[in-house]
N, C-alpha and C positions, 0 to 999 in steps of 0.2 A: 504493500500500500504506500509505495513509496512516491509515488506521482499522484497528487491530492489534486482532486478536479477543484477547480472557484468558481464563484460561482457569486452575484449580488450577495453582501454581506449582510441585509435584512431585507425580507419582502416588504411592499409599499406597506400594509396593514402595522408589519411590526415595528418598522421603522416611524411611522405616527408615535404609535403607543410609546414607545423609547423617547422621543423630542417630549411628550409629555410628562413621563419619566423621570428626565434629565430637568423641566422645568421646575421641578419640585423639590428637587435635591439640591443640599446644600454643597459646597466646592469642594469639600474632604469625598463626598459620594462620587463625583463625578470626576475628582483626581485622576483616578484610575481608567483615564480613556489615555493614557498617553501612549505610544508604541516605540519609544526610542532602546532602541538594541544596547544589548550590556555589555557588546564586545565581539569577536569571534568566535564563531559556533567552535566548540572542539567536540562534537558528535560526527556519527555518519552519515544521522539521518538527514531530512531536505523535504522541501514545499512547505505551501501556507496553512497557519490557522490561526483559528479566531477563537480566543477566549471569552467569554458572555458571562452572562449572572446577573444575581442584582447588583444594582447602583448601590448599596449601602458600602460605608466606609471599608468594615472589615473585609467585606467579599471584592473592591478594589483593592486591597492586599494583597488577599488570595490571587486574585487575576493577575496582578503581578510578579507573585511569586511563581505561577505555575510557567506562564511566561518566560521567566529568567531560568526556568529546568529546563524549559519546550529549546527554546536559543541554545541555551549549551548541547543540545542534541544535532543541533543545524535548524533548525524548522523558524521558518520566517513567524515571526506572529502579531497578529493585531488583536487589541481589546477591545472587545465592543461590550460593556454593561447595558442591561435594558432595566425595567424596573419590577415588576411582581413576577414572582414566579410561572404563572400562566403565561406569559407575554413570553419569556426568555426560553421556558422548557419549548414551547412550541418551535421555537428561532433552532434549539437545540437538534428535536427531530426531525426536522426541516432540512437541518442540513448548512443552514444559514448561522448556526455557529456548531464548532467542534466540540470545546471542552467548558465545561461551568464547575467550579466550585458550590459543591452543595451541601446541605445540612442532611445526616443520614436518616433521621426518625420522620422530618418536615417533607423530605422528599419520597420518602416512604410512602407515607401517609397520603401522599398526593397521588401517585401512580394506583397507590390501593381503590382510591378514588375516580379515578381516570380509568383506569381497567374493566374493576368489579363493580362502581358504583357507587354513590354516594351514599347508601346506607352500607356498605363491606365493613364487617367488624374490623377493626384494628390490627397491623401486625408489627407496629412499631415498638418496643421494649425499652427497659435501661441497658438493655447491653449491647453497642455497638455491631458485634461481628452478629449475632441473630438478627437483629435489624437489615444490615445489611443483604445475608443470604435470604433474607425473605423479600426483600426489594428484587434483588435481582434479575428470579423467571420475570418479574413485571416489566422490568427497564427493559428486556431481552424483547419483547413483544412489541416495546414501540422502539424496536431498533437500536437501545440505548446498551453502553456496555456503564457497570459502578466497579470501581478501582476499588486499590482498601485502604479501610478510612485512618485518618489520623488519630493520634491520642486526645488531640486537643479538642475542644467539645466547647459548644456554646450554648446552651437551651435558651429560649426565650424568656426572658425576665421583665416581667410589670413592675412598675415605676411608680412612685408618688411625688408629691414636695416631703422635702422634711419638715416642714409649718404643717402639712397635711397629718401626718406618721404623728407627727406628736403631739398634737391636738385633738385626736381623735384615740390611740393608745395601739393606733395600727402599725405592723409589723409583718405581720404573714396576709394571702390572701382571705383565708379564714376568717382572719378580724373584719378584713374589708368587704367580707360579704354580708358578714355578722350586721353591718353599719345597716344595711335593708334601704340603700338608698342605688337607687342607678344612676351607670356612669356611663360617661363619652370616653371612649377608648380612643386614644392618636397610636393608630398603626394603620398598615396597608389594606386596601379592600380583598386582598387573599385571607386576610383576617378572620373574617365572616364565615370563611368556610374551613378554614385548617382547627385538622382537631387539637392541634395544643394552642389553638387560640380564644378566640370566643366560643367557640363550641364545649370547648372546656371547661372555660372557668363559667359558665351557663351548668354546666354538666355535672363536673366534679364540685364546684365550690357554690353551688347557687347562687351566681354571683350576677344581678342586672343589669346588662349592656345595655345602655339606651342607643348608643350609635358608635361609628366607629367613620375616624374621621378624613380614611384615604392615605393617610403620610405615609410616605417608605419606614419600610424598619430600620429603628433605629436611631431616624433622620433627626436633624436640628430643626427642623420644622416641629416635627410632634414634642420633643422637650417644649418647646417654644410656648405651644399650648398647653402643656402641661403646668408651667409655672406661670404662665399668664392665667388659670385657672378656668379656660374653656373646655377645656380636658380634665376629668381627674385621676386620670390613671394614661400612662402609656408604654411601648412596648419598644423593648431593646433585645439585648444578645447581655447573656453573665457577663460576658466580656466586655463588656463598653467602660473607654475608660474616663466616659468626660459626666459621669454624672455627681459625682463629689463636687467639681468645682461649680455648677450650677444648681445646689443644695437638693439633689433630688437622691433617692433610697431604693433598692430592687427590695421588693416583698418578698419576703420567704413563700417557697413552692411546698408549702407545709405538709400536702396530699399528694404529693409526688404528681402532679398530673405531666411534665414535663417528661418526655425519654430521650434516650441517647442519640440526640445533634451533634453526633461527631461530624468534622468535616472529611468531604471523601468528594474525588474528583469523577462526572460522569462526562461522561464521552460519548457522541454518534458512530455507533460503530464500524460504518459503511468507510467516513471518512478520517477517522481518528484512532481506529482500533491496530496501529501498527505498536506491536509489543514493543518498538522502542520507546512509547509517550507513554504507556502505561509503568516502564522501568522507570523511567525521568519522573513519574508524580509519584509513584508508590514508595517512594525513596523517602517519603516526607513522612510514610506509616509510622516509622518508630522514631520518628526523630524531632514531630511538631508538638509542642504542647501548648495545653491550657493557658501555660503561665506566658508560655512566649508567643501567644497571639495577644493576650492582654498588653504584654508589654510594648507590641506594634500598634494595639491599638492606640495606648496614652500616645504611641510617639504621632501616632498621624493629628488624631482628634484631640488632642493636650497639647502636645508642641507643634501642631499644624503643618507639621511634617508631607512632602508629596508619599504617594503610597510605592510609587514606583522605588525612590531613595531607599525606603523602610525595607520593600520586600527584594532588592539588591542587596543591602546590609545584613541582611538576617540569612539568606541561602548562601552567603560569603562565609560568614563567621559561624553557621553549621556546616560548614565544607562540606555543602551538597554540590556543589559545580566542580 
């Protein structure tokens, strides 16, 4: 698979939805369009691809990072971020992008969905490698090949003010459902239907979503509203590292409804499936963590770091290249 056909890098439709996307996101999300080469390939491999995903800050890391593998292998690459996961998986099977950094349990969950249905019981877990192997026959069916995942893990984490937390004696989701009041969520409209999102905390925590407000995950947009208090809950990744400085709190997942978001790279298999990009990302399995996505995150969204810098400095100094 050494001569990778190109082919429009997003159809007319996806490419809308991406300007819209990108509209909405703050300049750490959108970072991550750069495509400047880290150097001379020293692989064997050769031809183009396109990294995708969402526009959120940490997944322009990713993109970068998988990027700065893909190059040391020879393989020309561009990044293209789109915004909610429907927009970009579809860009994915399409063939209109190669590889996406994903969440293993979020995209799970999704294909479970996609597949079997919107009522398909769950096959997402706390444990990584089970999640995965049960994703997989799914991703295989719409063409998709899932790598293996990182150590590093980020589940989704709801947000309050710290004025909110401790004014009211909240702390975990629990208390905040306990309050018997509904809330405007600031997350993505995939929100609405991913089961570790509103379906969840509806589910697991009887908790009343009045609405849900559209922002990327993550984004600076939805803090925005959240400490502006049009919002009173919003949704990030454990990993985010800029909510300290704008006094906002992650609530304890008291009821465990979160599972295992490891990160793990999925690929179109048609045009991405040469086992040398699958060596080049799998390389990251034992070697990424928790602690050192956190600490790319403070350096992008804390020191306003580019994402490209960040994820050059971090596959250097884990002499993965």
């Amino acid at each position: 698979m050494r001569s990778m056909r190109r082919r429009a890098l997003l159809t007319p439709a996806v490419a809308g939805l991406v300007l819209v996307a990108a509209a909405c996101s703050s300049p750490s999300e959108v970072s991550g369009e750069a495509t400047s080469s880290s150097g001379s390939p020293s692989g064997s491999g050769g031809g183009e691809l396109v990294v995708g995903g969402s526009s959120a800050s940490e997944m322009s890391i990713m993109q970068n990072v998988y990027a700065e593998l893909l190059r040391a292998k020879g393989y020309t690459v561009t990044i293209k971020p789109a915004g909610e996961r429907a927009v970009y998986a579809a860009a994915l099977e399409s063939g209109d992008v190669d590889v996406v950094p994903e969440y293993a349990a979020s995209m799970a969950e999704y294909l479970n969905k996609t597949v079997n249905g919107e009522a398909a019981a769950p096959i997402a877990t706390s444990e990584a490698a089970a999640t995965v192997a049960a994703m997989r026959p799914l991703a295989e069916q719409r063409g998709l090949t899932v790598l293996e995942p990182a150590q590093a893990r980020n589940s989704n984490g709801f947000y309050v003010t710290k004025a909110f937390s401790e004014e009211n004696g909240v702390t975990t989701l629990s208390q905040l459902a306990a309050l018997g009041r509904p809330v405007v969520l600031a997350a993505g409209d995939d929100c609405v239907e991913n089961t570790f999102c509103q379906p969840g905390l509806e589910r697991v925590y009887g908790l009343q979503v009045a609405d849900v407000t559209g922002d990327p995950y993550g984004s600076a947009s939805a803090k925005q509203k959240v400490v502006a208090g049009t919002a009173q809950l919003g949704l990030t990744g454990t990993t985010d590292g800029t909510l300290a400085a704008q006094d906002l709190v992650l609530l304890e997942d008291d009821k465990g409804l979160q599972a295992a978001d490891n990160l793990v790279p999925v690929v179109n298999t048609e045009q991405a499936g040469d086992p040398e990009i699958a060596e080049a990302l799998d390389a990251l399995a034992d070697v990424l963590t928790t602690e050192d996505l956190a600490e790319m995150n403070v350096a992008v969204d804390g020191e306003r770091r580019k994402p490209e810098d960040v994820a050059k400095e971090y596959v250097e100094s884990a002499g993965l290249l």
